[in-house]
C-alpha positions in Angstrom: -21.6 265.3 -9.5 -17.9 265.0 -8.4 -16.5 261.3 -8.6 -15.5 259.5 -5.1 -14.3 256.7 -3.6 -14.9 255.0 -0.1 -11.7 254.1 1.4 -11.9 251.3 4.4 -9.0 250.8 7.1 -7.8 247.2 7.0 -4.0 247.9 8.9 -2.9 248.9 12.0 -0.4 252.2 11.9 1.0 250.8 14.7 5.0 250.8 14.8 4.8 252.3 11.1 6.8 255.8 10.2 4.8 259.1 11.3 4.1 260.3 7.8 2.3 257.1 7.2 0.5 257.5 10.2 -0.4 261.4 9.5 -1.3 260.2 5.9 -4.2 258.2 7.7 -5.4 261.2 9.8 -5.1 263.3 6.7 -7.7 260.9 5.1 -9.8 260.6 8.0 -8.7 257.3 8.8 -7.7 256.6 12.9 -9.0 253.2 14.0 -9.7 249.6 12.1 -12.3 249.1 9.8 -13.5 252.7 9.7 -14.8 254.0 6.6 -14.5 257.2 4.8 -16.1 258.5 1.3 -13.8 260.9 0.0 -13.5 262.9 -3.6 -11.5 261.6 -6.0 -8.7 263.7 -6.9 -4.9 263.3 -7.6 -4.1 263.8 -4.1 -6.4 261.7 -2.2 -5.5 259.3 -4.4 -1.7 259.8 -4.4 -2.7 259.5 -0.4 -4.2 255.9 -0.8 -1.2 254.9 -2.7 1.1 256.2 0.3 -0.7 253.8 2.8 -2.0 251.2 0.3 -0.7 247.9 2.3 -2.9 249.8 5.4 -6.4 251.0 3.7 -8.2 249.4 1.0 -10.6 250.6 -1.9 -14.1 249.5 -1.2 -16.1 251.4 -3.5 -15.5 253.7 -6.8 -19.1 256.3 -7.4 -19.6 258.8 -9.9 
């Protein structure tokens, strides 16, 4: 079973740069509070660190 982690929206990408706003579609991420359970890989998790002040890790599985 591949690892993952749940990643929960707790910022607004309101008047933030556009890659930090694409790097929350590109997680699945579009509106506050919003959850998503994604794998953990070097990317996703390179994602997270991109946008840390906006999403937050709730959860590590696996």
């Amino acid at each position: 079973m591949a690892k993952t982690i749940v990643v929960k929206q707790i910022g607004s990408p309101i008047r933030r740069p556009k890659i930090q706003r694409a790097t929350l579609k590109g997680l699945g991420l579009n509106k506050m509070h919003r959850t998503r359970e994604l794998e953990d890989t070097p990317a996703i998790r390179g994602m997270v660190n991109r946008v840390s002040h906006m999403v937050q890790i709730v959860e590590e599985k696996g």
